[in-house]
N, C-alpha and C positions, 0 to 999 in steps of 0.2 A: 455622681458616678453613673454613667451609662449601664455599667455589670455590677451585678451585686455577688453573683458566686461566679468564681473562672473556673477551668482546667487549664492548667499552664505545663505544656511542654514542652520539657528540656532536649537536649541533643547531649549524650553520652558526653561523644568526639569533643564537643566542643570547651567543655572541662580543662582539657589539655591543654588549652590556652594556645595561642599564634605559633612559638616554637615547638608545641608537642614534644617538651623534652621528657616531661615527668607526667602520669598518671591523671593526675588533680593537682592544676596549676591552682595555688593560694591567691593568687590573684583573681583569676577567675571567679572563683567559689566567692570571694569578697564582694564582689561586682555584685554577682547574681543577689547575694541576701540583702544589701543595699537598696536596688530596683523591688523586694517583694518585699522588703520591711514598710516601704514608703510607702505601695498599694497595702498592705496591711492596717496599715494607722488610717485608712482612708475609711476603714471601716466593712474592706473588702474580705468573701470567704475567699480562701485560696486552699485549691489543691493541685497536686503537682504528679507528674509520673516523667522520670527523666528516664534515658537511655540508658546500657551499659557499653557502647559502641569505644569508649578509651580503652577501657579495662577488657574487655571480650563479643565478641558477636556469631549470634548463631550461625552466621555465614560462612564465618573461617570455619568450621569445624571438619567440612569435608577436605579442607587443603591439607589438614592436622590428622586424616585418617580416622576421626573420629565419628561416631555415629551423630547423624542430624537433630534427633530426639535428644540425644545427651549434650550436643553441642549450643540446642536452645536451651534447654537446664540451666547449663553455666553460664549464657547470658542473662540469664533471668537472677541467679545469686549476682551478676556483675552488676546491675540492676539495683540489687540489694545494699551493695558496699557504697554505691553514689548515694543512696538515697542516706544510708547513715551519717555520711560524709556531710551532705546537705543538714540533715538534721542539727548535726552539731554547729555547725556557722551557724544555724537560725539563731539558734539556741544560743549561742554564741551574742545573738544582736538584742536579745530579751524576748525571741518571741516564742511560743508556746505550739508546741509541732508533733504530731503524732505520726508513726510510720507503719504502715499497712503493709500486709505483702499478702501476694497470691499462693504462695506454701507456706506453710506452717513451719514454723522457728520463734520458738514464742524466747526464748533467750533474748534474741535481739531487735523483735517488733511484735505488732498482734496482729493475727488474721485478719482478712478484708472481711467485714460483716459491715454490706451497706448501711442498715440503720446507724451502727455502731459510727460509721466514717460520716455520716450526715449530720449526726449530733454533735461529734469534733467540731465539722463546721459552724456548726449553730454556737458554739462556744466560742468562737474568734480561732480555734485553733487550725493551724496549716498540716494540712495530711497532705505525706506524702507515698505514694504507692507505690511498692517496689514488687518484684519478681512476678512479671507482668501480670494477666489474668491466671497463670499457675498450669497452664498448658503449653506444651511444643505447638510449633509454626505459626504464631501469633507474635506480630512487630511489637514495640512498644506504641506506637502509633497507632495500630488499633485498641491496645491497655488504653488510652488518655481518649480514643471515642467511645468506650464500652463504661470508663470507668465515670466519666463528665455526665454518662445516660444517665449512668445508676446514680450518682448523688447528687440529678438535676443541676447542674451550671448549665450556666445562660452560654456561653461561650468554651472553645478552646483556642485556647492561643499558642501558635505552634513559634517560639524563638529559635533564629535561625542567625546565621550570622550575614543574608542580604535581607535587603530592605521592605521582601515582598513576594510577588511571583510573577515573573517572567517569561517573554513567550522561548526563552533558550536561556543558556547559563551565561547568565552577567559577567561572569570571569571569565569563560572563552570568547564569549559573543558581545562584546561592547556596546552594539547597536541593539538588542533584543529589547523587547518591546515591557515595560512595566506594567500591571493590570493594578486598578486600586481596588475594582469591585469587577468578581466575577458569581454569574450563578453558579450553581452544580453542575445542572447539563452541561454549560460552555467551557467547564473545567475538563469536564468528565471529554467532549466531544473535541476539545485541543489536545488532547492526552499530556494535560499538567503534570506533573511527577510532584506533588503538592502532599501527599502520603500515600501507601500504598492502599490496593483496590477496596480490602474488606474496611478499612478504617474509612474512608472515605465515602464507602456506600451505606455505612453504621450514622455518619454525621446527615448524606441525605435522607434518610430515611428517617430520620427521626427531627430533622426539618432542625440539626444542629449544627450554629455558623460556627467557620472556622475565619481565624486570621491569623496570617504568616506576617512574623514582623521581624527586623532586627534586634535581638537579644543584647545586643554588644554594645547599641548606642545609650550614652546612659539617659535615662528618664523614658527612653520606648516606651515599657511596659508601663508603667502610671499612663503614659500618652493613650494609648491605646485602651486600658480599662476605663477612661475618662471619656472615650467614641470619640479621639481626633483622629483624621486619617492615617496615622504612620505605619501602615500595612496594606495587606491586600484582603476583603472581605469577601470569603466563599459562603453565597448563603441561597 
């Protein structure tokens, strides 16, 4: 294995499966614990911070008249309800998961206390981190660079549903150009939209590679923590 501890990030949206009829496609959810049970057995730590972009996002909140501070709030519990959601299908597959969150609600997780989520890991167990770092105007993208610093993984690996990152969007732009391996700077200086600025300037600065890969193909995620190329590597 190439990676011995990941950060794996998820995408809210993409829960919702192809038709976006319901909230948390079961399908989907099945998929996902299938690709991390298999890096699991490999011997791999995993931890995870998924979106809450099905269920709510700080973005819509001003269309909603709502205030922006409050309207990250509730993305941040939305945050919370995926990560439970996850929890249970792990748990579901026999594997052993603990869920963190950035506010305190000890009813339904326990506080983020780095050492405390390090040692999960050191025990085989899958954390996953919900209600981002526990402040407004912070993406979940920068939660999975801030959170991959603090309990030392080697990688984040951001699942998406293309194959990579492109010099424009594959589903408009047909001919756009695929990168397999890009620095920071060439990221930073093509203006990628690969996450946004503070998450992105958290991974170069601490000299922490990223790889965008397809989430959806099954065996990506094994492919990829095992260093074959089925992504794009920002390092």
């Amino acid at each position: 294995m190439k990676y011995k501890r990941i950060l794996l990030k998820l995408s809210g949206e993409a829960l919702q499966g192809p038709n976006k009829s319901t909230n948390i496609d079961p399908g989907v959810l099945e998929q996902y614990c299938e690709e991390i049970k298999a890096v699991r057995e490999r011997g791999v730590e995993i931890a995870i911070v998924i979106g809450g972009g099905n269920i709510f996002r700080g973005g819509q909140a001003e269309q909603l008249g709502i205030d922006r501070v409050q309207g990250d709030y509730m993305g941040m519990l939305a945050t919370v309800i995926n990560g439970m959601a996850l929890q249970s299908a792990l748990e579901r597959h026999g594997l052993y998961t603990r869920l963190m969150a950035g506010i305190k609600m000890e009813q339904v997780c326990e506080p983020f206390i780095r050492r405390r989520a390090i040692r999960h890991l050191e025990k085989g167990r899958i954390v996953i981190f919900g209600a981002g770092i526990g402040n407004p105007y912070f993406t979940t993208d920068s939660t999975a660079s801030l959170r991959a610093i603090e309990v030392q993984a080697q990688v984040v690996l951001k699942g998406t549903r293309v194959d990579g990152v492109y010099s424009a969007d594959p589903e408009k732009y047909p001919d756009a150009e695929r990168y397999t391996r890009l620095t920071f700077q060439e990221a930073y200086e093509k203006n990628l939209n690969i996450m946004d600025m503070t998450a992105f300037t958290l991974c170069m600065e601490n000299n922490l590679p990223i790889i965008v890969f397809d989430m959806n193909k099954k065996g990506n995620l094994l492919r990829v923590v095992e260093g074959e190329p089925a992504g794009t590597l920002i390092s």
